[in-house]
C-alpha positions in Angstrom: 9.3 46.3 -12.7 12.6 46.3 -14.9 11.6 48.1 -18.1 14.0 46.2 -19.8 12.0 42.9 -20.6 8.8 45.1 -21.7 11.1 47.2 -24.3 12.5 43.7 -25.8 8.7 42.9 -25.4 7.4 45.8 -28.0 10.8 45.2 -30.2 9.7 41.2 -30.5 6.3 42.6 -31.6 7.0 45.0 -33.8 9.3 42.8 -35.6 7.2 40.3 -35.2 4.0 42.9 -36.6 6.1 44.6 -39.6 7.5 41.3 -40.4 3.8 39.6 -41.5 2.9 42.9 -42.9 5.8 42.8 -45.3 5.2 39.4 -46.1 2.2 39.2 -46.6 2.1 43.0 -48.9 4.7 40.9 -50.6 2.5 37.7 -50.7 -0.7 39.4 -52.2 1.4 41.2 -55.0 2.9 37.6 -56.1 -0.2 35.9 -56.0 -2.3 38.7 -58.3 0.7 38.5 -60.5 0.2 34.2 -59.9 -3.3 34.3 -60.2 -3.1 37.0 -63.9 -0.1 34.3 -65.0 -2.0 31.4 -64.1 -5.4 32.9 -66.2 -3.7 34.1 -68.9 -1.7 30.6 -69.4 -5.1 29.0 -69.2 -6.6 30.9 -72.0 -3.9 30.0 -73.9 -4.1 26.6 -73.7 -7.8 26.3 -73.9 -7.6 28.8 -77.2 -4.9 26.2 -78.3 -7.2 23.1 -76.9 -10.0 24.3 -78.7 -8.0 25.0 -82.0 -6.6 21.3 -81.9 -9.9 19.5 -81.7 -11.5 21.9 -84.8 -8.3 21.0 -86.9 -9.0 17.6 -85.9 -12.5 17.3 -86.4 -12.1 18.6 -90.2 -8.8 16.5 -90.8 -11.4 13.2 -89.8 -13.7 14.8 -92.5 -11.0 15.2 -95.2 -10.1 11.6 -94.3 -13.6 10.3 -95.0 -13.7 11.7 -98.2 -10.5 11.2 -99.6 -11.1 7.6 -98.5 -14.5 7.3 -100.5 -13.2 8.8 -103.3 -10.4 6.0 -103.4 -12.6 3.1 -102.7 -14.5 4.5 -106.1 -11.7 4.6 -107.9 -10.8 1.2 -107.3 -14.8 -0.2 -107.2 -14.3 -0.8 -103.7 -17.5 1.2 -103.4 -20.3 0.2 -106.2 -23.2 3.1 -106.7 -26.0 0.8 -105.0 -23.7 0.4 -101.8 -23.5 4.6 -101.6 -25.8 5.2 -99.2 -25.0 2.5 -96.4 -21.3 4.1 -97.2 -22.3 7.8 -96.1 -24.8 6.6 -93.5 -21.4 4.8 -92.0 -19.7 8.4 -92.4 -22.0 10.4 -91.0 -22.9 8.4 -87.9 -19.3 7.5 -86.8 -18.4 11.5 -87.3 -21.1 13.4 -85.2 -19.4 16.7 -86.4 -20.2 16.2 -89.8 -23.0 17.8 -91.0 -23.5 16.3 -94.9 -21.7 13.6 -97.1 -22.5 13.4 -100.9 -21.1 12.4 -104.0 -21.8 14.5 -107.3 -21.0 12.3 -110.4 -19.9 13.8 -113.8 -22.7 14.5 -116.0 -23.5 11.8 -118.4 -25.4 12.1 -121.4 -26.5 15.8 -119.3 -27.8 13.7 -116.6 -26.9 15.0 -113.1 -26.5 12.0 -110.4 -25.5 13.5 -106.8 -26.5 11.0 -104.0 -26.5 13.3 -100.9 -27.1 13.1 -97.1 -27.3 15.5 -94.3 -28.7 15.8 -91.0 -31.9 17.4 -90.1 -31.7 17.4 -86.3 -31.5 13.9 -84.6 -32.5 12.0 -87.9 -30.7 11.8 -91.3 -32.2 12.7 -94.7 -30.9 11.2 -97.9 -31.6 13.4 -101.3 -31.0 14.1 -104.7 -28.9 17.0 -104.8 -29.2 17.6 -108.2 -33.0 18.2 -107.8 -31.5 21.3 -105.2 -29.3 23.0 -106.9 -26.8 22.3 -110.5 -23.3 21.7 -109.1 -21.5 22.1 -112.5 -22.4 25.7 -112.4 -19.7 28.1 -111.7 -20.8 29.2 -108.6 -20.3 25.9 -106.9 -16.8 25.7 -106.5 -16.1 22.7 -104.4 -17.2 21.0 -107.8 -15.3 22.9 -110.1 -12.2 23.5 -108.1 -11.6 19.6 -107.2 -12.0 19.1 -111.0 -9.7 21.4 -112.0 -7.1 21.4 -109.2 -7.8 18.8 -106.9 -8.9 18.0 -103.7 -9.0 20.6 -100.9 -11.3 22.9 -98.4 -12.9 25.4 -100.2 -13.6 28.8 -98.6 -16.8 28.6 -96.7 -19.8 30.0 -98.2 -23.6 29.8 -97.9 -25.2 26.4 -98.7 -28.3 26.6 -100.3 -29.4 23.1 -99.6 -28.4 23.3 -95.9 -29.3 26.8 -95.2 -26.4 27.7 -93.6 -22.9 28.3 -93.5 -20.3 25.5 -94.3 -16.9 24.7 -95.0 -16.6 21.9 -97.8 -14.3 19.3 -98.5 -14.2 18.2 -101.6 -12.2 15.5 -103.6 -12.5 14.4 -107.1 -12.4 10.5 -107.8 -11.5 9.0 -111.2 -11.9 5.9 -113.5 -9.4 3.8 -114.7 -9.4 3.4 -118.7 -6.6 0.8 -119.5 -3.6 2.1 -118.7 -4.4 5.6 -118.4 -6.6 7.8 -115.8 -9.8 9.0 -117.3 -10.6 12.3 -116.8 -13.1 12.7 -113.3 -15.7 11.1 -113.4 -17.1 12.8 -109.7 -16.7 14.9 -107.0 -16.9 13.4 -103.2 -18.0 16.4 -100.9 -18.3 16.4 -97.2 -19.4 19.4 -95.1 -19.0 21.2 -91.7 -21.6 23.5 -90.7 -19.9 26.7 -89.4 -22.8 26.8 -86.7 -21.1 23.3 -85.8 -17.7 25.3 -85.0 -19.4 28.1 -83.5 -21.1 26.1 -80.7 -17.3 24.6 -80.0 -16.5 28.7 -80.0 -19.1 29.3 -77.8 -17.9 27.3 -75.1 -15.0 29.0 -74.4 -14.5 31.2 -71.0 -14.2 34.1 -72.7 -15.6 36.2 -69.0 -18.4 38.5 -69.4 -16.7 41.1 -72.2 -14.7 38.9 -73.8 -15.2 36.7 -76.7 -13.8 34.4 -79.3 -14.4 34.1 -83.6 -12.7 32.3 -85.8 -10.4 34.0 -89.2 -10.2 32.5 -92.9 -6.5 32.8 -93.5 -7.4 36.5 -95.4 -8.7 37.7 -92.1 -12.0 37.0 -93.0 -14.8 36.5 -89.9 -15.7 33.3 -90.1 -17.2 32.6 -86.9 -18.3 36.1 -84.6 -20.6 36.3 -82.3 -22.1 39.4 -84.1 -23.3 37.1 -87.1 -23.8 40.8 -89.5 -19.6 40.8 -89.0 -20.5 37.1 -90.8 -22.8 38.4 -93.8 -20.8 41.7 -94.1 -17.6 39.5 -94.9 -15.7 41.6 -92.2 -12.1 41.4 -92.4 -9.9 41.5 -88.9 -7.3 43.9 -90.6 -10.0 46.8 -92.2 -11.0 46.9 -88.6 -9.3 50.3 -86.8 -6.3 48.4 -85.1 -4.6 50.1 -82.3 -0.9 50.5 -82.4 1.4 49.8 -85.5 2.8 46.8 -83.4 -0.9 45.0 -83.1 -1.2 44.6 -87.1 1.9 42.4 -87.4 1.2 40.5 -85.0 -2.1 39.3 -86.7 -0.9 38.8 -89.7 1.8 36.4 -88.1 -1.4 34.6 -87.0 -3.1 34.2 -90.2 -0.2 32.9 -91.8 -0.7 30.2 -89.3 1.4 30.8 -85.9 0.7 30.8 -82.5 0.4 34.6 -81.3 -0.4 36.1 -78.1 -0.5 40.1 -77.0 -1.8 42.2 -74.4 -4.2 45.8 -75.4 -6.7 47.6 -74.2 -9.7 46.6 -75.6 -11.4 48.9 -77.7 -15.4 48.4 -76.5 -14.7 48.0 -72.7 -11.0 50.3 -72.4 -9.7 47.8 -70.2 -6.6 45.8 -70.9 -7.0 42.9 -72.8 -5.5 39.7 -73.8 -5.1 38.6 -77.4 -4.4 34.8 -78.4 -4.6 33.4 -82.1 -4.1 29.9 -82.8 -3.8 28.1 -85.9 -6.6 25.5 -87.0 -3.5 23.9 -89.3 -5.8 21.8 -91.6 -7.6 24.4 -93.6 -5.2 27.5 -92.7 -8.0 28.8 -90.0 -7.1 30.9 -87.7 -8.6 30.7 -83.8 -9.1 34.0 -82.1 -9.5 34.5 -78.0 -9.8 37.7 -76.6 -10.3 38.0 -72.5 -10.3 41.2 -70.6 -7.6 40.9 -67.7 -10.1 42.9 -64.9 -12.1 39.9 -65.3 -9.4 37.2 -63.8 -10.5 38.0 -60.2 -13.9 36.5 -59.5 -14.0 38.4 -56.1 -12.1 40.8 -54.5 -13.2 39.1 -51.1 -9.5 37.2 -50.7 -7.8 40.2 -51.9 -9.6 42.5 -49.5 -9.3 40.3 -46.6 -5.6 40.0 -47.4 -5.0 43.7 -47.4 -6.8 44.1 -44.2 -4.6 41.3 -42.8 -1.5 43.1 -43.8 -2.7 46.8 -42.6 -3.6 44.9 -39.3 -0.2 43.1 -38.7 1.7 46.6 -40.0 -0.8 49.0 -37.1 -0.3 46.3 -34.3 3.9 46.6 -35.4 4.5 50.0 -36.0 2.2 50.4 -32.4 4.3 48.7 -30.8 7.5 50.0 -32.0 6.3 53.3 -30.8 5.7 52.2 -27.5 8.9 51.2 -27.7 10.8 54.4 -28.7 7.8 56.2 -26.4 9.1 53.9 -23.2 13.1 54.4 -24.2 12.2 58.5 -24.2 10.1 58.8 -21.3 12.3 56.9 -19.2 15.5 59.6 -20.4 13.3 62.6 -20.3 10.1 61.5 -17.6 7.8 64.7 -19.7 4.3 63.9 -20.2 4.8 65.4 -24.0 6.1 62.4 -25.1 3.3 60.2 -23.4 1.4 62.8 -25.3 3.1 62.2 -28.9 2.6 58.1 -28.3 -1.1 59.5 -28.6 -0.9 61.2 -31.5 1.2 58.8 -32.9 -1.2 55.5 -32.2 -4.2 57.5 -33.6 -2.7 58.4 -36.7 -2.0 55.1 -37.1 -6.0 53.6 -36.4 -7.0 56.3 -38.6 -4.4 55.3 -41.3 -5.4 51.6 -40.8 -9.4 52.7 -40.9 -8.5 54.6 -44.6 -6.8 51.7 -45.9 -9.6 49.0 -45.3 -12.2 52.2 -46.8 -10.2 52.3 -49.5 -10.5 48.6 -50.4 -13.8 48.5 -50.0 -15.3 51.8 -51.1 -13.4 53.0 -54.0 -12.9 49.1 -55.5 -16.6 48.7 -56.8 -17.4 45.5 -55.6 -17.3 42.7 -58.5 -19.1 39.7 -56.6 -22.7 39.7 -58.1 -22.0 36.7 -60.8 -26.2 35.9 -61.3 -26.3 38.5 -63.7 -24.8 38.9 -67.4 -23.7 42.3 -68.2 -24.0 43.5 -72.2 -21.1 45.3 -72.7 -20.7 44.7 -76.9 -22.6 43.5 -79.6 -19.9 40.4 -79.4 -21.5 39.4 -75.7 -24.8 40.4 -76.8 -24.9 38.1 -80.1 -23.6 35.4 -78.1 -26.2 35.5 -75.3 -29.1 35.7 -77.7 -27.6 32.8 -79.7 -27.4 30.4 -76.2 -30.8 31.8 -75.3 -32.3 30.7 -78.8 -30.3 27.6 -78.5 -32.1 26.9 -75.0 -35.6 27.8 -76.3 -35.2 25.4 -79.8 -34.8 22.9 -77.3 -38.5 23.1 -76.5 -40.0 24.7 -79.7 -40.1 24.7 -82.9 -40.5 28.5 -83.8 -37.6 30.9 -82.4 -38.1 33.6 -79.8 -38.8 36.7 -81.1 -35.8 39.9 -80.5 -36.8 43.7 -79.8 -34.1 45.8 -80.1 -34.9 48.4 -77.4 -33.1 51.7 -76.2 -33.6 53.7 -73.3 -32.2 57.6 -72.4 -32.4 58.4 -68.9 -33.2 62.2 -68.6 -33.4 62.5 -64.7 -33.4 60.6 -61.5 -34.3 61.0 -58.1 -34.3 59.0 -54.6 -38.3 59.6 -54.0 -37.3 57.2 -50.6 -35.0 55.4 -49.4 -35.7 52.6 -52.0 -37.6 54.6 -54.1 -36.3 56.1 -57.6 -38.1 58.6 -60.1 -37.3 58.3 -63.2 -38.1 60.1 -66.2 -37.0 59.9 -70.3 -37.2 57.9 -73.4 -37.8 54.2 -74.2 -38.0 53.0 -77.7 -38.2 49.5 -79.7 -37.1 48.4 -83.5 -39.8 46.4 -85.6 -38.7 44.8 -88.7 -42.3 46.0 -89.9 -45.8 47.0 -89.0 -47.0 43.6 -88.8 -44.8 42.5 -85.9 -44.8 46.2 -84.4 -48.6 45.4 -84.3 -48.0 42.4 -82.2 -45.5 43.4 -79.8 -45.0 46.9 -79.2 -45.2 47.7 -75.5 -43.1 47.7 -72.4 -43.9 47.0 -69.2 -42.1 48.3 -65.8 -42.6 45.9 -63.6 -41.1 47.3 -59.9 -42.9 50.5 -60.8 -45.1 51.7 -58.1 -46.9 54.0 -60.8 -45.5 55.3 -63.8 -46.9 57.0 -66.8 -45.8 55.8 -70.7 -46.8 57.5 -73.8 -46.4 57.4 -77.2 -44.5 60.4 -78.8 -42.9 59.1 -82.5 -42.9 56.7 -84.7 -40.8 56.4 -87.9 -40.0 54.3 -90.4 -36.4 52.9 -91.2 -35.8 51.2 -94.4 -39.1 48.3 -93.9 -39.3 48.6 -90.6 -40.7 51.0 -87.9 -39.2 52.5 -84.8 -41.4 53.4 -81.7 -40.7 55.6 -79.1 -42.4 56.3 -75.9 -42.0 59.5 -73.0 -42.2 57.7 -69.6 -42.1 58.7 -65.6 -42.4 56.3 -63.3 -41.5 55.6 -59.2 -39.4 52.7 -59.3 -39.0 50.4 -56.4 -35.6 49.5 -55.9 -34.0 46.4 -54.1 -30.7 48.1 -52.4 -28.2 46.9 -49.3 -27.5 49.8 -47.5 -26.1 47.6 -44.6 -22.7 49.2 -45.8 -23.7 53.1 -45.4 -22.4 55.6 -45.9 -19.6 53.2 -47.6 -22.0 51.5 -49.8 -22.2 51.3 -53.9 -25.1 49.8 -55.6 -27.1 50.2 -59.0 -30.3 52.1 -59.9 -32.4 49.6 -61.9 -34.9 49.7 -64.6 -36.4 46.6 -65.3 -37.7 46.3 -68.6 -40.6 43.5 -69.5 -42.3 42.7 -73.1 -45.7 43.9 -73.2 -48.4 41.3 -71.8 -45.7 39.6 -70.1 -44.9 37.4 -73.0 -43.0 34.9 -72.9 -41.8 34.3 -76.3 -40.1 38.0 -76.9 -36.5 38.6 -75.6 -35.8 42.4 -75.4 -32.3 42.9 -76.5 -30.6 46.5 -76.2 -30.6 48.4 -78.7 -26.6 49.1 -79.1 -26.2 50.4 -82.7 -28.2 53.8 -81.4 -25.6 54.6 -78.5 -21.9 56.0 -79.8 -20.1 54.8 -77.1 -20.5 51.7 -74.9 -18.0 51.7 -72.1 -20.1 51.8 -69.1 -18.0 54.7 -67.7 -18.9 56.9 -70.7 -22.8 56.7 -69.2 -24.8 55.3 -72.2 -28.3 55.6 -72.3 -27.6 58.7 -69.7 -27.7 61.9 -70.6 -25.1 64.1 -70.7 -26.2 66.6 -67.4 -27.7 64.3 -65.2 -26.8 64.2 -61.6 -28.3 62.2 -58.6 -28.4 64.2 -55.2 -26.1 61.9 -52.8 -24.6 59.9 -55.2 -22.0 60.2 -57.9 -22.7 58.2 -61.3 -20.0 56.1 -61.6 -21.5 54.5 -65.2 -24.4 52.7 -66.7 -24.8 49.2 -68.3 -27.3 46.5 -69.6 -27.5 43.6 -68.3 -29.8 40.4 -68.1 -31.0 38.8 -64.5 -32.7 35.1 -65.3 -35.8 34.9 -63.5 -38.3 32.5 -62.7 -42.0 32.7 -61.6 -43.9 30.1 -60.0 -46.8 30.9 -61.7 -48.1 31.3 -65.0 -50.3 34.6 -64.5 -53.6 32.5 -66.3 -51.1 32.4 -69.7 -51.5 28.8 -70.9 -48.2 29.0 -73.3 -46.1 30.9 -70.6 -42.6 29.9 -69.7 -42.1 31.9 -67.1 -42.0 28.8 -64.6 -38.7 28.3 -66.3 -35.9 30.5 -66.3 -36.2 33.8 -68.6 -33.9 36.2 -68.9 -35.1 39.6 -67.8 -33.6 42.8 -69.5 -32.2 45.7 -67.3 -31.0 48.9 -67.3 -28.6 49.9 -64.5 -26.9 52.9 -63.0 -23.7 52.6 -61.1 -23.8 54.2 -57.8 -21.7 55.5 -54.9 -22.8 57.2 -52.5 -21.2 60.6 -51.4 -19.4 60.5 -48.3 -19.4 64.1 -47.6 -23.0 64.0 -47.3 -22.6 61.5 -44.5 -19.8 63.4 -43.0 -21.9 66.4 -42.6 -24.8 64.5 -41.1 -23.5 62.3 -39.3 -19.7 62.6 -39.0 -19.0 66.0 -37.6 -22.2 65.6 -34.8 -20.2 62.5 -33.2 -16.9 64.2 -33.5 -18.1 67.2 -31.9 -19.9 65.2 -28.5 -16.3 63.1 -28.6 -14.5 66.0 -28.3 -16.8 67.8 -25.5 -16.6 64.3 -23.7 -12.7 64.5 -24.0 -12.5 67.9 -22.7 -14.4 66.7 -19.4 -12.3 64.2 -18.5 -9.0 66.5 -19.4 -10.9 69.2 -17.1 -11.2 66.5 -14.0 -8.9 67.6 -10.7 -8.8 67.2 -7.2 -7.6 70.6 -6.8 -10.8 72.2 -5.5 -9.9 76.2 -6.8 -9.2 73.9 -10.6 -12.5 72.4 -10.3 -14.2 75.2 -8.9 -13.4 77.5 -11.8 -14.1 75.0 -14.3 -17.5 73.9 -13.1 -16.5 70.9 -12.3 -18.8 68.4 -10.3 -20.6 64.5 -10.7 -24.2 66.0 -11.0 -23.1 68.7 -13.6 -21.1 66.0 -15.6 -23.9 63.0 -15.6 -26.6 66.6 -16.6 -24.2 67.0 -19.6 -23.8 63.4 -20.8 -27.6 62.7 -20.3 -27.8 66.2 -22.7 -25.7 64.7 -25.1 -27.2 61.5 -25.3 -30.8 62.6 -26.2 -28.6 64.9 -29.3 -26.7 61.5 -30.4 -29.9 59.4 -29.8 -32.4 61.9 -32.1 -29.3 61.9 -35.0 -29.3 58.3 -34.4 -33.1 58.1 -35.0 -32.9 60.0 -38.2 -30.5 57.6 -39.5 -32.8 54.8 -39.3 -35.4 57.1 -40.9 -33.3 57.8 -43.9 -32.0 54.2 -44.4 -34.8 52.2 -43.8 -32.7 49.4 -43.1 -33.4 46.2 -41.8 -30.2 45.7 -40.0 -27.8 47.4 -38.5 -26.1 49.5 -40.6 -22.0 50.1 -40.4 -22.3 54.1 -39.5 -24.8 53.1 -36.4 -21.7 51.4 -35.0 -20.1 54.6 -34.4 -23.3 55.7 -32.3 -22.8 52.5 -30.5 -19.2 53.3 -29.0 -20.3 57.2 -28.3 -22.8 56.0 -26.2 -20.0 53.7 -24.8 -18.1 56.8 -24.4 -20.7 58.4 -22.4 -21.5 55.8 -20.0 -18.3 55.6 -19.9 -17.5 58.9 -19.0 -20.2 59.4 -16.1 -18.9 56.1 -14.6 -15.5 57.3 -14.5 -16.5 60.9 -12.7 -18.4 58.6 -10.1 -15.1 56.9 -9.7 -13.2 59.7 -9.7 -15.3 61.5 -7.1 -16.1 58.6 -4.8 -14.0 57.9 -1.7 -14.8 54.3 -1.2 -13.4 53.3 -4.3 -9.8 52.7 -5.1 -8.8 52.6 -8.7 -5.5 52.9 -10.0 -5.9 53.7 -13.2 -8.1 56.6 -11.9 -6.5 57.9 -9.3 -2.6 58.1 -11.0 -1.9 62.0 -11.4 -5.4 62.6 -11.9 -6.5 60.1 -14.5 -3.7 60.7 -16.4 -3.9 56.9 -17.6 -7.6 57.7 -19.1 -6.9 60.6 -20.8 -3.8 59.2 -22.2 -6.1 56.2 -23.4 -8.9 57.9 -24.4 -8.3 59.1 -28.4 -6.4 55.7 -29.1 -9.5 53.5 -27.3 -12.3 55.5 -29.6 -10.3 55.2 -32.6 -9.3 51.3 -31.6 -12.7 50.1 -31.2 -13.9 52.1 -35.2 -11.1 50.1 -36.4 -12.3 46.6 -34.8 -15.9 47.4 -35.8 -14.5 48.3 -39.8 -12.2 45.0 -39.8 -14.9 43.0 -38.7 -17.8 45.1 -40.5 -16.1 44.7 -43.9 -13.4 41.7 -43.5 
């Protein structure tokens, strides 16, 4: 055969190989630099969205009370027809939370006509039996005397218990010619919870979140409400980089400013949007965390391995090429020999590349859970949760602040974990550390919990207990030795009750980032796996029983609090184990075939015959069938697990390599490939096939 067409052969295929590989390498950096462009404009415009419909939402307010206080001053509006005129208000402007109007005093009579919603319904009152708006304190009365109508900076409402941005305009009668002075005050108000439940829906991803700024910097909506009662101010706040302070105050005086940072709590860059909420000088603030634009790394890990597969089957090829040019110059078996070398380098290179994507990238795809990464994400949970549960009762759930230090861990089993330390939970007093003090570990096969302090802090009391317990633990080690996965502590309220949400106790760790280990100390190791970091996080679960509690919800989803550690396991371990057994029996397999000859003195002096090879690989096999054994012992898995297909193609090997000794041996069979300068074909073939197959098996394993 002309070797001519197979050399353009390889050259069309390595072209054709290197040629995807670039394009799609090329392909997958465009699309993450897509897919980031495409996220980050969407945040913007759903910051700016969200911004637009809170400046419109007060604007309709400011209209309905600039346009009662009109139809007063002209009489359109008598004082019996007031409450059919705010009922109108209220019911055509859902957002609204209260309408009122607070006449002058008159003969030191207060007359305030007020109504507000109390859930579904509305309530009308008297507002002057509440409170006495002429006092100082009350600006929204006294400012809209004196200077007019305007928003007044939101304050707690006494009468609504909460708090609200007011609108206030005064009205006044004509006498003659000549305006008298005012003779009231419209009011309308927004409840700032109103506004936060607009906040809340925002995609701000698991570590992100969103608040709103008075034009001072004020925190008027945060999802940590203390930032609310502490009157917090954006630029007191420790602001990284002299650039990042200009920039807010550009967006408190009211423009549209984006930036990129690393985010202080999580140390992961960050995106920084602030939009203007024009109609009272509000500023909206959206903050996402850029690691958390790819839902899954599945489409970027399959397009990597796409790309390492078209580059190995290219730069193959192109070898055999070069390899086929030489050999037919030179005719020496050396550079036969360097193809080899060459086309296993490769598998192996191909083999590290797909282990790098899928070992040392911790895999991101477990969405069921929410992780607690700040008090922002934390606040905000709690707030949905209690939102959910007001739904269906009257009285709120009750919160435990609770902590946990993890002194030391050990794999008992395979899905077994000891666990020793400290647990402790914050009671505003004795009375409700009386009724729910207590933890429960519920995947704990035994553990032991006592009491070792209890102290007081300011009214309340702070418990905290010693535990040890041997925690069963649900873990996919169908990966192995490549695998990553989190040692859990599962915390419950004591008595299983339903109406307690345990909430981590944040203020008592100094730093948060899950790679700076809270809740871990300092020294621990785990034998076979390196700590990678540690986080809480809540799992919803349901039950479909009620354990013989007549009030318990737990045959509706409640949210469970954990307490994991990030895992991956050493590979070096497995290496030892594992690795070096296999490579070793490879090798010795190797070194029968290269010993094979038909020169009987050769064969003589190396032993060589059919009975003493198959005595060898039947040896062999019983060594790489009792490692194999232990294997399944140590991972208790229920599958197969991806090192087991490395046993798979040694025994391959070793049938294999008895079949081809009868066939090199036996005179009734003809076989090219085995009889060509004494197998030279198969041990040519032999490194590349092994290493061919472990790459097949790792594509497919983890594509």
């Amino acid at each position: 055969m002309n070797a001519r067409p197979w050399l353009r052969i390889c050259l069309v295929v390595a072209l054709v190989g290197i040629g995807v590989a670039s394009f799609r390498a090329c392909g997958l950096a465009r699309s993450r630099e897509a897919l980031f462009r495409t996220a980050k404009a969407s945040a913007a415009q759903e910051a700016a969205q969200a911004a637009r419909e809170i400046d419109a939402n007060l604007r309709q307010g400011r209209t309905a009370a600039e346009a009662l206080a009109a139809d007063l001053e002209s009489g359109g509006v008598e004082r019996a027809d007031l409450a059919e005129r705010m009922e109108a208000i209220l019911t055509s402007d859902p957002e609204l939370l209260a309408v009122g109007v607070a006449f002058a005093p008159a003969e030191g009579r207060l007359d305030a006509p007020y109504l507000t919603r109390r859930g579904d319904a509305l309530e009308r009152l008297q507002l002057e039996e509440q409170i006495d708006y002429t006092a100082s304190r009350f600006t929204w009365y006294r400012d809209a005397v004196r200077s007019g109508p305007g928003w007044r900076e939101p304050a707690w409402d006494e009468t609504e218990e909460s708090m609200t941005a007011i609108y206030s305009a005064p009205f006044r009668l004509r006498s003659g010619r000549e305006r008298a002075e005012a003779a009231g005050v419209v009011l309308v108000s927004v409840s700032l919870d109103r506004l936060r439940d607009r906040v809340d829906e925002l995609d701000t991803g698991r570590a992100g979140w969103a608040a709103i700024l008075s034009s001072q910097g004020r925190f008027l909506v945060h999802p940590d409400e203390q930032w609310i009662e502490d009157r917090v101010n954006v630029l007191d706040l420790p602001l990284p980089g002299d650039e990042i302070r200009p920039r807010i105050e550009a967006g408190l005086r009211g423009e549209s400013v984006a930036f990129e940072n690393v985010d202080q709590n999580t140390l992961h860059k960050a995106w920084y949007f602030l939009e203007p909420v024009e109609e009272v000088a509000w500023s909206l603030a959206l903050i996402r965390i850029e690691d958390e634009v790819i839902v899954t790394r599945r489409p970027f890990r399959r397009g990597v391995i796409q790309a390492t597969l078209s580059g190995v089957v290219g730069l193959l090829f192109l070898g055999f090429a070069i390899a086929s040019r030489l050999h037919a110059r030179s005719r020496s078996n050396g550079v036969l020999w360097a193809l080899v070398v060459y086309a296993s380098l490769l598998f192996i290179a191909g083999m590290e590349v797909v282990r790098s994507v899928t070992y040392d990238q911790v895999s991101d795809e477990d969405r069921d859970t929410v992780r607690v990464f700040d008090d922002a994400g934390l606040k905000s949970f709690v707030r949905s949760q209690r939102a959910q549960w007001r739904a269906r009762h009257e009285a709120p759930p009750v919160t435990v602040p609770t902590g946990i230090l993890v002194r030391s861990l050990t794999f008992s089993g395979p899905k077994e974990l000891f666990a020793t330390g400290v647990l402790w939970q914050k009671f505003r007093d004795e009375e409700q550390a009386a009724a729910y003090a207590g933890l429960d570990l519920p995947d704990a096969v035994n553990a032991s919990v006592t009491e070792v302090y209890r102290r007081p802090h300011g009214d309340g009391v702070t418990i905290g207990w010693r535990f040890k317990a041997t925690l069963r633990q649900v873990m996919d080690v169908s990966r192995y030795p490549l695998d990553h996965d989190n040692a859990s502590i599962r915390l419950l309220p004591r008595g299983y009750d339903s109406r307690v949400i345990l909430v981590p106790d944040l203020a008592s760790y100094t730093i948060l980032t899950p790679s700076a280990r809270p809740g871990l100390e300092d020294v621990l190791e785990l034998s076979g796996w390196t700590i990678n970091g540690s986080f809480f996080d809540y799992k919803m679960a349901s039950y479909n029983t009620d354990f013989g509690i007549p009030d318990y919800e737990g045959e509706e989803s409640l949210p469970e609090l954990h307490f994991n550690v990030e895992l991956k396991r050493n590979i070096l371990d497995a290496i030892i184990a594992n690795g070096i057994p296999l490579a070793v029996v490879l090798v010795l397999l190797f070194a029968i075939i290269l010993t094979r000859t038909t020169d009987q003195d050769e064969s003589k002096l190396f032993g060589f015959n059919p009975s003493g090879v198959v005595r060898i690989c039947s040896a062999l096999f019983f060594v790489v069938l009792l490692a194999h054994i232990q294997l399944r012992n140590t991972t208790q898995a229920h599958e197969v697990v991806f090192l087991e297909y490395l046993y798979f193609i040694v025994y391959l090997a070793l049938l294999a390599t008895a079949l081809h000794t009868f066939l090199f041996f036996s005179s009734k069979v003809e076989n090219p490939l085995v009889e060509y300068r004494e197998s030279l074909v198969v041990k040519l073939a032999y490194w590349p096939l092994i290493l061919a197959l472990q790459l097949a098996v790792t594509v497919a394993f983890f594509y």
